[in-house]
C-alpha positions as CSV (number, residue, x, y, z in Angstrom):
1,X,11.2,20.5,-1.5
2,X,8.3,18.4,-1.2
3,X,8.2,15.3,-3.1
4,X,4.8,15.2,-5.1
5,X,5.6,11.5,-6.1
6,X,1.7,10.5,-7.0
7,X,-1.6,11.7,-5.9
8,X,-3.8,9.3,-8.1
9,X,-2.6,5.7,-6.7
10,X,-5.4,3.6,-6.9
11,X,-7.4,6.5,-5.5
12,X,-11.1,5.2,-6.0
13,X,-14.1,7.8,-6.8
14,X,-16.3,9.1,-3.8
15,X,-19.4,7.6,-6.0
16,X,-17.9,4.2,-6.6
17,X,-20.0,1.2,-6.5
18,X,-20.4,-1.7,-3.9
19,X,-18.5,-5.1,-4.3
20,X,-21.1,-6.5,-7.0
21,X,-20.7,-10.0,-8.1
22,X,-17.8,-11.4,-7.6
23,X,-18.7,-14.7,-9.8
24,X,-19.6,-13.1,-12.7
25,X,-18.4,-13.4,-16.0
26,X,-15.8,-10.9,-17.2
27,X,-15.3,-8.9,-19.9
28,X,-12.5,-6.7,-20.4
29,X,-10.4,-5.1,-23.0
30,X,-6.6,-5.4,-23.3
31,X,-5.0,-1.5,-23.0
32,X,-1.7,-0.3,-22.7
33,X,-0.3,3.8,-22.3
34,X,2.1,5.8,-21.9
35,X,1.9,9.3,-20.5
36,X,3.1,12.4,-19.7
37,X,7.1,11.6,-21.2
38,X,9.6,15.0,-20.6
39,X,12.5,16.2,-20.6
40,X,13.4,17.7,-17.0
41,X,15.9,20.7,-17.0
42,X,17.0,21.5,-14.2
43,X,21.0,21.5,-13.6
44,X,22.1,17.9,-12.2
45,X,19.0,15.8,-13.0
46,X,19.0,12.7,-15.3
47,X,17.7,12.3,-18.5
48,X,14.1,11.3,-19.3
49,X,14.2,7.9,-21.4
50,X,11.2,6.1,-19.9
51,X,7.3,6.3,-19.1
52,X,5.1,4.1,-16.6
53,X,3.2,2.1,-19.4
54,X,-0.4,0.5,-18.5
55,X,-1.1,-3.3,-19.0
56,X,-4.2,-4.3,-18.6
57,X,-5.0,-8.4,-19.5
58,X,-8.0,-9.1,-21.9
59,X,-9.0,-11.5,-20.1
60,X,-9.9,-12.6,-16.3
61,X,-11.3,-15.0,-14.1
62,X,-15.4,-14.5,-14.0
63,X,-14.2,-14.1,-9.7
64,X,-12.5,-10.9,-10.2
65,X,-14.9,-9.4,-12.7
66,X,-15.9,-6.7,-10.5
67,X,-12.6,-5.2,-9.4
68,X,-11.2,-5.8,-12.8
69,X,-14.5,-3.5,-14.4
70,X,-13.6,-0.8,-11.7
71,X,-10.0,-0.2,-12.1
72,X,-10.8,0.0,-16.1
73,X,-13.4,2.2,-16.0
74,X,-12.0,4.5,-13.3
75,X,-8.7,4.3,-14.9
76,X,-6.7,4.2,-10.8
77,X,-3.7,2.6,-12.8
78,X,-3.7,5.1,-16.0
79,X,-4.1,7.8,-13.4
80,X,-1.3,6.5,-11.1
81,X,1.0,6.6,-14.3
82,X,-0.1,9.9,-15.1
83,X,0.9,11.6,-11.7
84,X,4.2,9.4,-11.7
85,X,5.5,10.3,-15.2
86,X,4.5,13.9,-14.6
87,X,6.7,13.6,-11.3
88,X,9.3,11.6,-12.1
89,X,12.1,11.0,-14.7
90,X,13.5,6.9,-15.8
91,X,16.2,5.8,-17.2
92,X,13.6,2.9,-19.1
93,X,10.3,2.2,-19.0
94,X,8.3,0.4,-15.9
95,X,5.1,-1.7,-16.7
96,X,2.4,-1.4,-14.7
97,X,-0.3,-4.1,-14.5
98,X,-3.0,-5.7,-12.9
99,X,-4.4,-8.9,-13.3
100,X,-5.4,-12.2,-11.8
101,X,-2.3,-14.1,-10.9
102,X,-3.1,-17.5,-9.6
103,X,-1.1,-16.7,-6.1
104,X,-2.5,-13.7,-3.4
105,X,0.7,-11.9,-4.5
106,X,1.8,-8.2,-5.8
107,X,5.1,-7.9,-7.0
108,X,8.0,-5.9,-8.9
109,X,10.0,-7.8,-11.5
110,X,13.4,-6.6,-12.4
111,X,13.6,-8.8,-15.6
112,X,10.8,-6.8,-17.4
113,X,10.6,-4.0,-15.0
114,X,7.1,-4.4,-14.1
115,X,4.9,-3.9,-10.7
116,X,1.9,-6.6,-10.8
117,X,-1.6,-5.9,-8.7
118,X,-2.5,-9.5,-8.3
119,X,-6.9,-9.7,-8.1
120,X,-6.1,-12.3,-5.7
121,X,-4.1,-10.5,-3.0
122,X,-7.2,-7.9,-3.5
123,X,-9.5,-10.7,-2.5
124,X,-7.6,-11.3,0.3
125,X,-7.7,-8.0,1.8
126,X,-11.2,-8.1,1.3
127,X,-11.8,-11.0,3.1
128,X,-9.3,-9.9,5.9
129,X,-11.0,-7.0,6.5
130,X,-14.6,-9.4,6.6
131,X,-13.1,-11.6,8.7
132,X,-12.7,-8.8,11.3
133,X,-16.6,-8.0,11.2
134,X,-16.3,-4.7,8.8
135,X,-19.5,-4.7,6.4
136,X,-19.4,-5.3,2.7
137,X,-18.9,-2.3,1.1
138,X,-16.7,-1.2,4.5
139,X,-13.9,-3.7,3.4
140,X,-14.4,-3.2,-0.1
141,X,-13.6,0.3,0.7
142,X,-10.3,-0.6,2.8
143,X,-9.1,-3.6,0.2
144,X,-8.6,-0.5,-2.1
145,X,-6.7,1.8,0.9
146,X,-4.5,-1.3,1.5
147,X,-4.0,-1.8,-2.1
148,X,-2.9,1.3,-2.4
149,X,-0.3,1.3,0.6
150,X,1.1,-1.9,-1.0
151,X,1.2,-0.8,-4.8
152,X,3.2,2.1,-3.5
153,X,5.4,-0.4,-1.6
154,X,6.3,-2.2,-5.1
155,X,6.6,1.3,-6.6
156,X,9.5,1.7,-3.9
157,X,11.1,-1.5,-5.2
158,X,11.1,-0.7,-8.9
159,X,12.8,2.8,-8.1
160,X,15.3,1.3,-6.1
161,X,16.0,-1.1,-9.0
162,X,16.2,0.7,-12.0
163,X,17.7,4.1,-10.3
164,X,20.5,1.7,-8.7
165,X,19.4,3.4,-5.0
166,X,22.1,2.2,-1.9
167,X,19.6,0.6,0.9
168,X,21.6,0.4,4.1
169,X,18.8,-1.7,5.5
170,X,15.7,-4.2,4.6
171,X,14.5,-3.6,1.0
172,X,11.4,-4.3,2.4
173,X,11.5,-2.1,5.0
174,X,12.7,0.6,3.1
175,X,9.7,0.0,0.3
176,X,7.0,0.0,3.5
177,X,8.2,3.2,4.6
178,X,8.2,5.1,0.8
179,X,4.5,3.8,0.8
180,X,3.5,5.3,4.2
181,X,5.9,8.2,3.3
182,X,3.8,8.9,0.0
183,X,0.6,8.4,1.3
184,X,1.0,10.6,4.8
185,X,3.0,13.3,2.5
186,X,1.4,13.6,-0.5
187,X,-2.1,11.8,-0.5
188,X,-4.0,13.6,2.2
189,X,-6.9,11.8,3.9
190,X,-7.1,9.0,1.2
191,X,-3.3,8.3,2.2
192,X,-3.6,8.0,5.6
193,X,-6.6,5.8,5.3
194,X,-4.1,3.7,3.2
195,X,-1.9,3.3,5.8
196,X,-4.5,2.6,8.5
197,X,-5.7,0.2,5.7
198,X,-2.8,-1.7,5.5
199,X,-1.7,-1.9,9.8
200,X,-5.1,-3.2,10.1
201,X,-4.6,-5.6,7.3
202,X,-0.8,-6.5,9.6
203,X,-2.6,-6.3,12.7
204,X,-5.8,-9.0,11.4
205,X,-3.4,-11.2,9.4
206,X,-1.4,-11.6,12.6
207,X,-4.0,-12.4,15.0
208,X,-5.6,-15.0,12.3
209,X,-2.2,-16.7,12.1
210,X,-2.3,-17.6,16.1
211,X,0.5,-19.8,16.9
212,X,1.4,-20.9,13.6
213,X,5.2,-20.9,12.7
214,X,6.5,-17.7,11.7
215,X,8.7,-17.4,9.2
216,X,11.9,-15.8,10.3
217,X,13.9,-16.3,7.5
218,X,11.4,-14.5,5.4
219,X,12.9,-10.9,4.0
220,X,9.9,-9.2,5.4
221,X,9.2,-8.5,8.4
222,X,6.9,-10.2,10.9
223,X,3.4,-8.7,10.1
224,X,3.3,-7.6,13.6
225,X,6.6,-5.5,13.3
226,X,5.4,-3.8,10.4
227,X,1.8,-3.0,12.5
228,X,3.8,-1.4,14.5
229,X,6.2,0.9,12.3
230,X,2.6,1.9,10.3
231,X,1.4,3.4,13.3
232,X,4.5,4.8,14.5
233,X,4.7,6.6,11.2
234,X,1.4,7.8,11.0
235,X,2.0,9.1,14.5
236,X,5.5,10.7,14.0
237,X,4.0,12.5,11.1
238,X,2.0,14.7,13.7
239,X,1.8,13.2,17.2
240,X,-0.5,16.0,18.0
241,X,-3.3,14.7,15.5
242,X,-3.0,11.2,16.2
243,X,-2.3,11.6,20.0
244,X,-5.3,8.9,20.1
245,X,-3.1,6.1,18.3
246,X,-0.3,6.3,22.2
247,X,-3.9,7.0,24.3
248,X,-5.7,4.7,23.1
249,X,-3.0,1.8,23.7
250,X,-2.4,0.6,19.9
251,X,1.2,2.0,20.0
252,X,3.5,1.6,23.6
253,X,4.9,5.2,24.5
254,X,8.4,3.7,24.7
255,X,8.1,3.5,20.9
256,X,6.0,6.6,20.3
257,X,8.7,9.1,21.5
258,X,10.8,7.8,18.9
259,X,8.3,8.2,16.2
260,X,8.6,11.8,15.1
261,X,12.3,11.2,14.1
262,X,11.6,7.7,12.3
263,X,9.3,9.7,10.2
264,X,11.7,12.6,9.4
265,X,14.5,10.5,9.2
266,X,12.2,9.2,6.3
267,X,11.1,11.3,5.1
268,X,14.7,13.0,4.7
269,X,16.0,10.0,3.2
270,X,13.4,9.7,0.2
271,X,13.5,13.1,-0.6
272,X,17.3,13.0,-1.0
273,X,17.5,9.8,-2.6
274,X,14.8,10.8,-5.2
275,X,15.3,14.3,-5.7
276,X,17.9,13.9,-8.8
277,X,15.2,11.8,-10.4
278,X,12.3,14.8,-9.9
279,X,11.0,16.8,-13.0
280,X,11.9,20.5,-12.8
């Protein structure tokens, strides 16, 4: 059965507006909800005891004023809890915030299990995506596609957390590929900008690094590697339709053959691991 996980995940508005002023001041009002809480019937599924709350701080720095008015008023986190609460049952609740952190950072926390949006790792991709010659409201456009791939990514964290899921690999690995799983499955066009979004974002970030020391011993992997598994699953989730990605050179054919079974493989593995926690 097809997993339909969330299809409002910091999904932005056709008629959205440009980047604004970034160095503005802010104003904001604190907000937190909970949605969408049932019980799910079906033989052999858990019980519903948890929502995905809203958090949204009352205040932020004048820099982020813009971003912080948009995902307000467009309610992308309120809407993101909607679709997951309607999709998914908790054993407790998960907080779900975004904010200006100090640190270009999003993360899950398991000692309040909550996933944080950091303005700052938002900025970043924005200026990634300049630093590559895209136009304004271009990389505005793609912050929000990466941002999207990567909330998803700490979405994959929290569920392996507080449903206790057995990872036979990376975490982080395993979080990237629920995020491009989501978006290729279930989000349509806007998901596989978001994966696009987010190689690209890999693929710039590696190339600005040059030779600077990697970190090997990080738990993620090289920026480069997970370039490359983006594209292969985009690919392997219809080589036909992105045929371009192998012709084009951006993905070696010794990898591409592979890519249609990475993706089911995937694909299989979400849908198992998450299908006792699916409403009705």
């Amino acid at each position: 059965a097809a997993l339909l996980l969330v299809a409002g995940c910091f999904c932005r508005s056709e008629n959205a507006g440009d980047t604004g002023n970034l160095d503005e001041p802010a104003a904001s009002t604190p907000e937190v909800t909970a949605s969408n809480r049932g019980p799910s019937n079906a033989p052999g599924k858990r019980v519903d005891k948890g929502d995905f709350l809203v958090e949204m701080a009352d205040e932020v720095s004048p820099r982020y004023k813009k971003i912080d008015e948009q995902i307000k008023e467009e309610k992308l986190l309120q809407k993101a809890a909607d679709q997951l609460n309607r999709a998914l049952v908790l054993p407790e609740d998960i907080t779900l915030r975004a904010k200006d952190c100090g640190e270009q950072n999003a993360f899950y926390d398991p000692n309040d299990r909550s996933v944080t949006m950091c303005y700052e790792l938002m900025e970043r991709f924005y200026q990634t995506f300049r630093s590559a010659g895209d136009a304004e409201n271009v990389a505005y456009g793609k912050m929000f596609d990466a941002v999207r791939f990567v909330f998803l990514h700490e979405i994959g964290h929290a569920l392996i957390d507080v449903y206790k899921l057995p990872v036979t690999g990376g975490e982080e690995d395993a979080a990237d590929r629920l995020a491009a799983f989501v978006n290729l499955r279930e989000l349509g066009d806007e998901g596989v900008r978001a994966v696009f979004a987010a190689a690209d974002a890999f693929e710039i970030e590696s190339k600005n690094a040059g030779t600077a020391k990697r970190n090997l011993a990080d738990e993620h992997l090289l920026q480069e590697q997970r370039f490359y598994n983006s594209l292969c699953m985009i690919y392997g989730s219809n080589p036909a339709k992105y045929e371009k990605i192998v012709s084009d050179g951006y993905l070696p054919k010794e990898r591409a053959v592979r890519c249609k079974t990475e993706y089911q493989r995937t694909v299989e593995s979400w849908t198992t691991l998450l299908e006792p926690w699916r409403k009705n």
